[in-house]
C-alpha positions in Angstrom: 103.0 159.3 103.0 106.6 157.9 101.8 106.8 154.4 102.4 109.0 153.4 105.3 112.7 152.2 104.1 113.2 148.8 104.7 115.9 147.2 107.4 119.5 147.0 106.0 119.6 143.0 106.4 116.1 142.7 104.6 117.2 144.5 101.6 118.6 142.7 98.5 122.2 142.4 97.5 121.4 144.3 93.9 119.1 147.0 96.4 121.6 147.8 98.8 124.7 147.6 95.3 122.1 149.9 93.6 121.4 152.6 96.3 125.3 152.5 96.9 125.9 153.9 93.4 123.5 156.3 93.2 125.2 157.8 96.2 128.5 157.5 94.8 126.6 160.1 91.5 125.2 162.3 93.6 127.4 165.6 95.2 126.9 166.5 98.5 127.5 170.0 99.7 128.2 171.1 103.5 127.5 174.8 103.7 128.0 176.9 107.3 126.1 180.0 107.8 129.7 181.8 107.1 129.5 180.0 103.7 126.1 181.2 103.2 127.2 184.7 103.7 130.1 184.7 101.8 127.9 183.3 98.6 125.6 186.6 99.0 128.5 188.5 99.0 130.2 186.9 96.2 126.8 187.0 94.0 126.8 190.6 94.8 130.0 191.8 92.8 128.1 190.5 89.6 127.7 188.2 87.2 130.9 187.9 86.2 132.1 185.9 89.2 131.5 182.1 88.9 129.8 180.6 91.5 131.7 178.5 93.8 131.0 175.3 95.9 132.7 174.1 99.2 132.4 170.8 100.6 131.6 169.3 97.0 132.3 165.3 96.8 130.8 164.4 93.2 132.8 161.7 91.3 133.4 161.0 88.0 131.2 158.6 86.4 134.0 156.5 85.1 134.7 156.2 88.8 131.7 155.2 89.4 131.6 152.4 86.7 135.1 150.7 87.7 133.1 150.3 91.6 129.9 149.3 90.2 132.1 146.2 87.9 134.0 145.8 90.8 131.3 144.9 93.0 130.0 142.8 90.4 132.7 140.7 89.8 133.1 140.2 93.7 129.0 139.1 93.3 129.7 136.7 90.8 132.7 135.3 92.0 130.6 134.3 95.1 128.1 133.0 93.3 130.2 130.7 91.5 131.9 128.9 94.6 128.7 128.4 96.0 127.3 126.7 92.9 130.6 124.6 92.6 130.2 123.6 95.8 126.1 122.8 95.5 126.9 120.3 92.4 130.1 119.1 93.6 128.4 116.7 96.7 126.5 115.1 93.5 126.1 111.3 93.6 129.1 109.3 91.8 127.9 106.8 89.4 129.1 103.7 88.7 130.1 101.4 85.1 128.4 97.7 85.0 128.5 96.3 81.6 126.2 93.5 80.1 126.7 90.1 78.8 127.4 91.3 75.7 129.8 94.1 76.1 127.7 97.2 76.2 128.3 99.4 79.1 125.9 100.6 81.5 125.6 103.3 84.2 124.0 102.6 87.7 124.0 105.2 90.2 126.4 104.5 93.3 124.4 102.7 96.7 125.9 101.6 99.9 126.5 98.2 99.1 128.8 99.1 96.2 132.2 100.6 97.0 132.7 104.4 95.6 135.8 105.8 93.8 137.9 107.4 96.9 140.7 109.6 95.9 143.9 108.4 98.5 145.1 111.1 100.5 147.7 109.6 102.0 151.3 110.5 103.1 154.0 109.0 100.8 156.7 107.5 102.7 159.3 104.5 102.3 163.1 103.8 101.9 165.2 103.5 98.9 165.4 100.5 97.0 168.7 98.7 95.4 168.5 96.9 92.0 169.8 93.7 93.0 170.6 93.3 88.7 171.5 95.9 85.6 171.0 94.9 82.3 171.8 96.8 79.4 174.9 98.5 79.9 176.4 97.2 76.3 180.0 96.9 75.4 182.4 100.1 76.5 179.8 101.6 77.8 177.9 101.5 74.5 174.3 101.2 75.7 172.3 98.3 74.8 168.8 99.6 74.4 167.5 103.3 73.5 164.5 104.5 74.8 162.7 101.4 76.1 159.5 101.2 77.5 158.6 97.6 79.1 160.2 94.2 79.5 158.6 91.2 80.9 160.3 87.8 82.2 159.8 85.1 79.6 160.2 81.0 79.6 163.5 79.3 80.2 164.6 82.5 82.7 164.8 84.6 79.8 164.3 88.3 79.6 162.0 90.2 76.9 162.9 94.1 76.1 160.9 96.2 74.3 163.6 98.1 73.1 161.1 100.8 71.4 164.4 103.2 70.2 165.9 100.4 67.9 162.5 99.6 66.4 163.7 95.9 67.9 162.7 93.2 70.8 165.3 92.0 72.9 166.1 88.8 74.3 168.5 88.3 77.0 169.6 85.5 79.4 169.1 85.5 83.2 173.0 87.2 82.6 172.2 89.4 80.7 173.5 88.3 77.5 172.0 89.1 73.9 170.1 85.8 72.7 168.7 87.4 69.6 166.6 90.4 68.5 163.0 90.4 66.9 162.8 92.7 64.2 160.1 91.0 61.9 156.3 91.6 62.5 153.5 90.1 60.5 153.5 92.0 57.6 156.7 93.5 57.8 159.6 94.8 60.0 158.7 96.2 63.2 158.1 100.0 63.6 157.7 100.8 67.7 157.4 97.8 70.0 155.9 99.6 72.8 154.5 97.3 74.9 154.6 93.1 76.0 152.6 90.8 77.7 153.7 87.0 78.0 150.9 84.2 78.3 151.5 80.9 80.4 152.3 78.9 77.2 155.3 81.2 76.8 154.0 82.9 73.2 154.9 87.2 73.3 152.4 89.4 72.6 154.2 92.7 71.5 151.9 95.7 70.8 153.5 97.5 67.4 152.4 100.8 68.1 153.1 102.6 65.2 152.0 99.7 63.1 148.4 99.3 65.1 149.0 95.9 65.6 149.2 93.2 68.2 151.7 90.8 66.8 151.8 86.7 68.7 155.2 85.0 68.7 156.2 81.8 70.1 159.0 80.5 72.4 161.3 80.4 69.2 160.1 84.3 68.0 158.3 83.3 65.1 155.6 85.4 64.1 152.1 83.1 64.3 149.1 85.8 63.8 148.3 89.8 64.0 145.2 91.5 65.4 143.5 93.1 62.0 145.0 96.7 61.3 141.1 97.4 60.8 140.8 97.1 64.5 141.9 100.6 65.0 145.1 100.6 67.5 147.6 102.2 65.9 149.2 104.5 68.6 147.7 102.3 71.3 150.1 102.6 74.9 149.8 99.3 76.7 148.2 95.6 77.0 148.1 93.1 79.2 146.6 89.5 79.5 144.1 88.2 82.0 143.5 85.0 84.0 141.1 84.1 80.8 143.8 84.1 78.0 142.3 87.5 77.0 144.3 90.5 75.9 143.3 94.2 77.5 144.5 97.2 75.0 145.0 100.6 76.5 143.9 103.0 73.8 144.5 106.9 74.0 143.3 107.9 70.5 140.0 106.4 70.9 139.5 107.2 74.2 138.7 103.1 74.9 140.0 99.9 76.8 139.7 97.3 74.2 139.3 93.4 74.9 140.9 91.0 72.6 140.2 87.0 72.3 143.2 84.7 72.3 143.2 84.8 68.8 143.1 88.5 68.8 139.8 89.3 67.3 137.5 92.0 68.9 135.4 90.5 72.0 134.3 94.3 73.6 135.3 98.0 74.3 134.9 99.8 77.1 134.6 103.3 76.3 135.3 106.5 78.3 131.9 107.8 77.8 129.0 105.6 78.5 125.2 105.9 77.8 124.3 107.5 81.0 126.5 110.2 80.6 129.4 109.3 83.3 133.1 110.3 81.9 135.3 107.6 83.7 138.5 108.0 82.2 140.2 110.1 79.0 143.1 108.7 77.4 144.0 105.8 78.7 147.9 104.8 78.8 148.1 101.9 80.4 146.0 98.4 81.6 147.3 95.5 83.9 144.9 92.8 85.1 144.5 91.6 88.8 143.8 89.1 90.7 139.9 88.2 90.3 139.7 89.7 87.0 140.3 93.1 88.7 141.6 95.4 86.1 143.3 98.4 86.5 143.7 101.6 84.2 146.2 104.1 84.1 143.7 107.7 83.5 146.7 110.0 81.6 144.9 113.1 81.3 143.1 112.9 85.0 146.2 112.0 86.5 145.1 108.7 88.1 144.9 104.8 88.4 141.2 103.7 88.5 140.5 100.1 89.9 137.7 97.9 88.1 135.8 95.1 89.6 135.3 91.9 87.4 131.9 92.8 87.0 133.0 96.3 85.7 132.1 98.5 88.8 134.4 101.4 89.2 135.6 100.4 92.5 138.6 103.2 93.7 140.8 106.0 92.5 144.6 106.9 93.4 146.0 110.3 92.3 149.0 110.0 90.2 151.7 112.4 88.3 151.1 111.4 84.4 152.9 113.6 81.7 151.7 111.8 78.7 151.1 108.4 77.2 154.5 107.9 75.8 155.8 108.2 79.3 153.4 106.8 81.5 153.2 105.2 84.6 152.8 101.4 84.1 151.3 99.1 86.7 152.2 95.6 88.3 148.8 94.0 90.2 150.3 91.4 93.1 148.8 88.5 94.1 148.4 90.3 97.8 146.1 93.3 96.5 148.5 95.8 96.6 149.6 97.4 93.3 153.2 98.6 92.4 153.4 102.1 90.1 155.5 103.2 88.3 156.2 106.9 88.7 158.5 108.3 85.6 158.5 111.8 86.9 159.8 111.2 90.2 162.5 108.1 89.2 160.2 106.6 91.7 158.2 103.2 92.8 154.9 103.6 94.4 152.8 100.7 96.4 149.4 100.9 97.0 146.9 99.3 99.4 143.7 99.4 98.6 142.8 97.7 101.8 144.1 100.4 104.1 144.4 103.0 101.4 147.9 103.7 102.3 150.9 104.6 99.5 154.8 103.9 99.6 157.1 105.8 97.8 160.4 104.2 97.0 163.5 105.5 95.4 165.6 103.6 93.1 169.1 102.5 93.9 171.1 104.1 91.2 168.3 106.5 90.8 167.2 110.0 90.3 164.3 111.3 87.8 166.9 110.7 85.3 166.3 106.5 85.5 162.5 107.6 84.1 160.7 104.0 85.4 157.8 102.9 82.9 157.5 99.3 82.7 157.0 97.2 85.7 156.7 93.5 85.5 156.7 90.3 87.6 159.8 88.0 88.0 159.3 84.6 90.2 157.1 85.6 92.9 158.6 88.4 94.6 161.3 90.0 92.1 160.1 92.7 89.1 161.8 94.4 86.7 161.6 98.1 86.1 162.6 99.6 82.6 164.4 103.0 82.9 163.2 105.0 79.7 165.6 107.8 80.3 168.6 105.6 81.6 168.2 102.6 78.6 168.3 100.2 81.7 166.2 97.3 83.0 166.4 97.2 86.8 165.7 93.5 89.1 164.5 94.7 92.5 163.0 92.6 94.9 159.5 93.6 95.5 159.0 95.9 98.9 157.1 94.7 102.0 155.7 98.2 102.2 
């Protein structure tokens, strides 16, 4: 006896895609009783007559093929976004690092705070730069292509002026004090990025060179990190509350930490033992409040938040384009963080405590201003370098 077919809904996907070929092969012929008597009849006049078939549906095999791959593609397809979704509801994990430096993965628990991507509307009014500098003499412009400029002792006014291979000084006028051309072993190549410590020495990262060069008050070169150290193309650096200096390193993927006298004191690589990726390329590092550091993520398009212990702590979504023109990042005293967004000619504030982002034009503005560095003047003033505009922009900080 011929086993009873099974239910529709009990049979397999690849059952029911299988039987639905073979059907597809096979002809089917619908013959009347009128059909059947014409086929005598036409059999009759000999064997010369071909025979003939009505009702015939058979289809090519190629046919056949292109349905079979497109049901299988439609199969797979599904099967993908249901896998995607299986792993993607896996457990974050979370960077600790030891005494000594080396990094360590623990997975995420409740009491720890989990990297939460900020989905919130961007709104805010336009800001007006209270102060231009760098407009030069009949219209000549003073800088090219800078990238960062910090306030310095004495109300003075540091530019890395990264196009004329120079660092500027200027008054709280903006008058030309001088220009530092010399680095430690030579003349400088890109000044890309400063930090000032509360002594009032400059700390100007040589990009090109791979060194972090130490002036004082006066510009006088004192010492260089080691060109053995490995930096050379690094984006940004910053000093912490510890007199320590932070190195964002694209080219080896790493966010290095520098004693005062700039000697290697640990790296924090992307990768870490465990296996969690928590950044690649990184373009730029500020330090916060707490020794809170944050790091700009260029090729995941975000600004990831470390605790002092090295927990990664929270995630904003940003609009990176590269390293040379990356977003730079001013930590305030409140929590909140002010971004630089080059793309947009814009200004963003984030809270971390209510996860909420401002966006804020630039008065003159337009993409064409291209903001990247974004320092602290006095204690509620900063200055934003326009890459694309050669200008240095005073604002005073936004509320919100």
């Amino acid at each position: 006896m011929r086993e009873k077919r099974r239910r529709f809904r009990d049979q397999s996907v690849w059952t029911i895609l299988f039987r639905m070929i073979r059907a597809l092969g096979q002809p089917a012929t619908t013959r009347t009783p009128k059909d059947v008597a014409r086929g005598s009849e036409d059999t009759s006049m000999g064997s010369g007559s071909a025979p003939q078939t009505l009702g015939s549906r058979a289809i090519s095999p190629v046919v056949v093929l292109l349905l079979a791959a497109s049901l299988l593609v439609v199969v797979i397809v599904v099967s993908i976004v249901i896998l995607v979704r299986l792993f993607s509801s896996s457990t974050p994990e979370l960077l600790t690092t030891t005494s000594n430096g080396t990094p360590v993965v623990t997975a995420a628990v409740s009491n720890n705070t989990t990297p939460v991507p900020t989905q919130a509307k961007l709104i805010g009014n336009a800001i007006s730069a209270e102060h231009v500098f760098g407009g030069g003499a009949a219209g000549t412009p003073l800088f090219v292509q800078p990238q960062e400029a910090v306030a310095g002792p004495g109300g003075t006014i540091y530019v890395a002026d990264t196009g004329n291979k120079r660092v500027v000084v200027l008054n709280r006028a903006g008058k030309l004090l001088r220009s530092i051309t010399s680095g430690f072993n030579g003349a400088l190549q890109a000044p890309f990025s400063l930090a000032i410590t509360p002594q009032g020495h400059l700390f100007v990262l040589d990009s090109d060179a791979g060194q972090i060069i130490e002036y004082d008050a006066k510009g006088t070169a004192l010492r260089a990190s080691n060109t053995a150290l490995g930096i050379v193309h690094a984006r940004g650096i910053a000093v912490d509350s510890a007199g320590h200096i932070l190195v964002a390193d694209p080219a080896s993927n790493a966010v290095l930490t520098l004693n005062s006298d700039l000697t290697l004191l640990k790296q924090l690589s992307n990768a870490t033992p465990g296996g969690a990726h928590l950044f690649d390329q990184p373009s730029a590092v500020a330090a916060g409040p707490g020794g809170v550091m944050y790091i700009v993520d260029s090729q995941n398009s975000r600004l990831e938040r470390f605790s002092s212990g090295g927990l990664l702590q929270q995630t904003w979504q940003l609009a990176v384009s590269d390293t040379v023109h990356s977003p730079h990042v001013l930590p305030l005293a409140d929590g909140r963080v002010l971004v630089s967004d080059p793309q947009g000619g814009k200004l963003l504030l984030f809270d971390s405590a209510t996860n909420q982002v401002w966006s804020h034009s630039l008065i003159p503005g337009g993409p064409s201003l291209e903001p990247l560095g974004v320092a602290l003047v006095g204690q509620s003033k900063a200055l934003i370098t326009c890459n694309g505009s050669g200008q240095i922009l005073e604002i005073a900080i936004p509320r919100n």
